[in-house]
N, C-alpha and C positions, 0 to 999 in steps of 0.2 A: 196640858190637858185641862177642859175647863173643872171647876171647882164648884161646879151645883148654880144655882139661880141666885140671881145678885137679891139684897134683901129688896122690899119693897121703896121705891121712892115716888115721886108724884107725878100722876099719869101723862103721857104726852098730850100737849095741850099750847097753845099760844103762848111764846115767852113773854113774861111781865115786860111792862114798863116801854112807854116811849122811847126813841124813836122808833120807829119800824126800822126792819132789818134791811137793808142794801145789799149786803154782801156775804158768803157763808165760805168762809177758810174751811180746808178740810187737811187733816195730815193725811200722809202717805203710805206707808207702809202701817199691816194692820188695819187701815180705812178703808182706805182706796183697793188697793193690791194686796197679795200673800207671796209666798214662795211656793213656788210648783216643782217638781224633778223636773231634771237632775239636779239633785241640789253639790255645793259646792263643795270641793274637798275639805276637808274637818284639817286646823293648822296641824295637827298630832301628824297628821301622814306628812306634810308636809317636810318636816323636823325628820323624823321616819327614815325618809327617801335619803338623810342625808349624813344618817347612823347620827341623830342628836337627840335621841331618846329621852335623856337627861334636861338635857334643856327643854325638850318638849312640856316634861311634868313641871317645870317652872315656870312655862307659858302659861298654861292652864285655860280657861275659856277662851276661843278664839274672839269671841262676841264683844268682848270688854277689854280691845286694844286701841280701841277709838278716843276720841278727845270725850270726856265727860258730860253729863246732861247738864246743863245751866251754867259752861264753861266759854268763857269769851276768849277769841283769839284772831281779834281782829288785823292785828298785824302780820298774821300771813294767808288773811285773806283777802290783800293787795289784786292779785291777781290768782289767775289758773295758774302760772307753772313754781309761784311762789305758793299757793299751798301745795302743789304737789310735791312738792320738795317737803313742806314741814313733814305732811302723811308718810314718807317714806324715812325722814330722819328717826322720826318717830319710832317706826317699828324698829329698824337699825338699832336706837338706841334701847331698847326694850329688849332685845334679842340679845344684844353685846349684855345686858346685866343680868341676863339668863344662862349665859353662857357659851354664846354662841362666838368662836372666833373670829378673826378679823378678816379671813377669807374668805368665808362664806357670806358675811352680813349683805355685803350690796345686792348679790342674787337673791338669798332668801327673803330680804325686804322685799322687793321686786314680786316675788311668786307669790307672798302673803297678798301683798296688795292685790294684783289679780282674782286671789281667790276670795275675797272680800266682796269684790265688787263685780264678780260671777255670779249674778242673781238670775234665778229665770222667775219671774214675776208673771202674775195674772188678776184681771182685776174678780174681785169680787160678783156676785151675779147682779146686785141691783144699783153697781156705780153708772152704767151710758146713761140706764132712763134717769136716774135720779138726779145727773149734774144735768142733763140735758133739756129736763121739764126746770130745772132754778134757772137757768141761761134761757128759757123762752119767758120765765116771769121777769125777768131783763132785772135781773141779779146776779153780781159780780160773783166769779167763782175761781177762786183761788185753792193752790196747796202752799202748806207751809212745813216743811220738812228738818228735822236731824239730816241731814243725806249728804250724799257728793257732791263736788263741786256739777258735776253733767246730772241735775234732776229733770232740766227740761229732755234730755233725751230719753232717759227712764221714761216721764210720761208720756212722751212719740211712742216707744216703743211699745208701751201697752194698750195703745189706740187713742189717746183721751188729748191729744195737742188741738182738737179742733172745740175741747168742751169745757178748759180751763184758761181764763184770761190770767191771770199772775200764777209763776212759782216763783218761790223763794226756798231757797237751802240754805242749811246753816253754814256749809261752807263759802258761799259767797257773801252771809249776811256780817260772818263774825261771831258769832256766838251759836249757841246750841239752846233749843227751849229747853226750860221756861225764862234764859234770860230776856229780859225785857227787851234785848235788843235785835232780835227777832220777829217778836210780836211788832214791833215799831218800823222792822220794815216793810211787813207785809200790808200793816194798813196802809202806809205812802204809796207803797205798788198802787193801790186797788183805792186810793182816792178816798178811803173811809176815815170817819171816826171810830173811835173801839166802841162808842156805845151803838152803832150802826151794825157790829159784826157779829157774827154765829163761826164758833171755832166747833168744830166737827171733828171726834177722836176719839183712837180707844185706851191711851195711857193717860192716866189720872192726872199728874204732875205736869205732862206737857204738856195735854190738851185739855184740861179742864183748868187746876189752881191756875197755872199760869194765863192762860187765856182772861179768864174770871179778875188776877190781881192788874193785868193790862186794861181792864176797863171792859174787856168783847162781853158777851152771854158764850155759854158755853154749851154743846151737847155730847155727853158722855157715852159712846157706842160701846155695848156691852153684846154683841155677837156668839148666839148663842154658840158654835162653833170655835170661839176664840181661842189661839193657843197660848196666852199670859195666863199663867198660873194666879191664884189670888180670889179675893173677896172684893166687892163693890164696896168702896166709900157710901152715906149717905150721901145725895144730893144738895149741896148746899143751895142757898139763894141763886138766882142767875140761871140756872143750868138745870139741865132735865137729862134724863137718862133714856135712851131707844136703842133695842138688838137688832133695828134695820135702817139704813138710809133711807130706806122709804116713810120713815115714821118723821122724817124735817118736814113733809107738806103739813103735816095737823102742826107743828111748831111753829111755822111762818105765816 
């Protein structure tokens, strides 16, 4: 639920300092897109369905069985079927220290996973016009994602393949923002410099500090609808705070 009005920070407004911007990264989920119903079975029913009641209360958030924010794992993001193997070892071995025995693990990893990446996603109201008038000022528009290895299908699926030129996910990059090694691939994608880029986001850590310590300017989306619980940071240097995608044209 949102948490009241972020305090005040400085008006949107032209971001400081040369060069002018080429290109504006934007994250994904929360930016771009939300979750719409149906939404995904909750892991508890999952466990439930299979009398592991017990282990279920040892799982505990479904949301927080993923690799960590600012966690690099470049080694099994060789390819698609060698992470898919890690993401499902993963849950296996999370599920085996919960409790779960040895016969159930390989299915129930399997059904987790599914219900994980059972999104029904929609874009927000003002992402077409908004990527779509920075692509006519012939600026590169990029996503840069936490996400699955298939983001480019994600964003087919929500219409936006004809109005984004680079994605990057962190599973095919290696790391998870705000490691630096994320930001680093997304500007090679997109030909930029970081001091060239506009990183566009609504979580603090990965879409502003990080962005900001990679060298980009940042702009922090505080949506007045947002569902992150929380209080707004001040604004540091680099970065400007706006509750609409629409508010990047007074920025650029």
């Amino acid at each position: 639920m949102p948490s009241g009005p972020p305090p005040p920070g400085p008006p949107p407004g032209p971001l400081p300092g040369p060069p002018a911007v080429r290109g504006v990264i934007f994250d994904f989920y929360g930016t771009l897109v939300r979750m719409v119903p149906p939404l995904p079975p909750s892991h508890h029913s999952l466990f439930a369905r299979r009398g592991l009641t017990e282990a279920a209360v040892r799982w505990g958030d479904q949301w927080t069985v993923g690799p960590r924010d600012g966690e690099q794992h470049a080694a099994h993001s060789v390819d698609e079927e060698t992470y898919r193997a890690w993401e499902l070892d993963r849950l296996r071995r999370r599920a085996h220290s919960c409790g779960v025995p040895e016969s159930e693990l390989d299915a129930l990893a399997a059904e987790l996973d599914r219900a994980m990446k059972d999104l029904r996603l929609a874009l927000f109201d003002d992402v077409p016009e908004v990527l779509a008038r920075l692509r006519a000022r012939g600026l590169v528009v990029a996503v840069c994602s936490n996400w699955f290895w298939d983001l480019d299908r994600a964003i087919e699926g929500v219409g936006l393949a004809g109005l984004v030129d680079v994605a990057v996910t962190s599973a095919r990059a290696g790391a998870r923002k705000p490691h630096p090694r994320i930001y680093q691939a997304v500007l090679e994608s997109c030909g930029l410099r970081p001091e060239q880029a506009l990183f566009v986001g609504d979580m603090w850590k990965t879409d502003v500090v990080g962005p900001l310590a990679a060298g980009m300017r940042a702009a922090h989306l505080w949506r007045p609808d947002r569902a992150v619980e929380g209080v707004a940071p001040p604004v540091p240097d680099g970065a400007a705070r706006i509750t609409s995608l629409c508010a990047l044209t007074d920025l650029l």
